[in-house]
C-alpha positions in Angstrom: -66.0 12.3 172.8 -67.5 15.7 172.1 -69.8 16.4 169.0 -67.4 19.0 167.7 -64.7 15.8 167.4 -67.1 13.6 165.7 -67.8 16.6 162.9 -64.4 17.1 162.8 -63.4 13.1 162.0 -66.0 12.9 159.4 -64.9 16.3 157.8 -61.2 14.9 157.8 -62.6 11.4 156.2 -64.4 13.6 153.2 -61.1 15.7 152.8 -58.8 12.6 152.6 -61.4 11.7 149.6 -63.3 8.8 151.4 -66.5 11.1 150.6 -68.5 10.1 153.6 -68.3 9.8 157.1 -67.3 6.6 158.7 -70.6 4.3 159.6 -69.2 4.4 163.3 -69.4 8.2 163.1 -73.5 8.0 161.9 -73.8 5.2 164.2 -72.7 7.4 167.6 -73.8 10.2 166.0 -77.1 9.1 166.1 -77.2 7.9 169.7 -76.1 11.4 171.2 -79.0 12.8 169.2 -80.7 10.0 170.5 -79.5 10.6 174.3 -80.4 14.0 173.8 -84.1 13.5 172.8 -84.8 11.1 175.3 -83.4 13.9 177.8 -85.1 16.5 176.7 -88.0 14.2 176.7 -87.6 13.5 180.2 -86.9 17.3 181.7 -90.1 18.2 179.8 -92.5 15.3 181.3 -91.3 16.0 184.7 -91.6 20.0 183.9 -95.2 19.3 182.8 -95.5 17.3 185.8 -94.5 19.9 188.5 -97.1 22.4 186.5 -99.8 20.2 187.1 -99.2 19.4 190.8 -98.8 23.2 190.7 -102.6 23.6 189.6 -103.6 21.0 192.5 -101.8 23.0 194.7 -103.0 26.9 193.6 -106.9 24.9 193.9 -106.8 24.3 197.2 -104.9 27.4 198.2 -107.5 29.3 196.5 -110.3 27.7 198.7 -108.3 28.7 202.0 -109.9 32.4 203.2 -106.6 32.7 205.3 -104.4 33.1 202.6 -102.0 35.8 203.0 -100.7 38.5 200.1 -97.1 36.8 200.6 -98.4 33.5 200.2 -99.9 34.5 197.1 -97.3 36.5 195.5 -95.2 33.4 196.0 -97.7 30.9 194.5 -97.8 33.5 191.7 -94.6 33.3 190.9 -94.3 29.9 190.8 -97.2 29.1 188.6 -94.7 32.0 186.1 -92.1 29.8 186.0 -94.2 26.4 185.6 -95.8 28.8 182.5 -92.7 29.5 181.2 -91.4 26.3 181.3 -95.1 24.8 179.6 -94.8 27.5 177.1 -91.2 26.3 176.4 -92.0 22.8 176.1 -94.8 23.6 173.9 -92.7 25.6 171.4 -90.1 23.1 171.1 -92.7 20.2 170.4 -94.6 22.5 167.4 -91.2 22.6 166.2 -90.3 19.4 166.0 -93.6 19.0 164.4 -93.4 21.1 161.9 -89.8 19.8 161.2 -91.8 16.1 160.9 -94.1 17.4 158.7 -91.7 19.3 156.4 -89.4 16.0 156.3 -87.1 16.5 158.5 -86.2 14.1 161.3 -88.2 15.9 164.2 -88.1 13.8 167.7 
């Protein structure tokens, strides 16, 4: 069942006066935000991961004299995305600690 349905039953229990939504709705609620977090978790640990093995890789390719300019405009961009993708996972944990220390839920 989609999110959207969940918000819908629980805005449908408050209109039909019951003034809260149904502790099965919190409950499952809860473990799709749940879910989520512990995927987002996940894509981000093994983002973090690749950018390291990345590093390893760009140290010893920086040691080789032979390298060529096509082997390095390709290790370039690679180490752009792993930045991009560091960059995005550190945004998106500052967020969540900010939202922590502000009282919200964070992750």
């Amino acid at each position: 069942m989609a999110v959207e349905d969940f918000e819908a039953a629980a805005a449908f229990s408050v209109a039909v006066g019951r003034g809260s939504p149904p502790l099965d709705y919190v409950s499952v609620r809860y473990d799709l935000v749940s879910h989520d977090a512990r995927a987002a978790d996940t894509v981000e640990s093994v983002q973090l991961g690749m950018a390291g093995d990345l590093l390893d890789h760009v140290a010893d390719m920086l040691d080789d004299p032979d390298m060529t300019p096509g082997q390095l405009r390709y290790v370039l961009a690679r180490m752009s995305e792993a930045l991009t993708d560091v960059k995005r996972v550190a945004e998106s944990r500052g967020a969540r600690l900010l939202a922590h220390a502000d009282g919200g839920p964070g992750r």
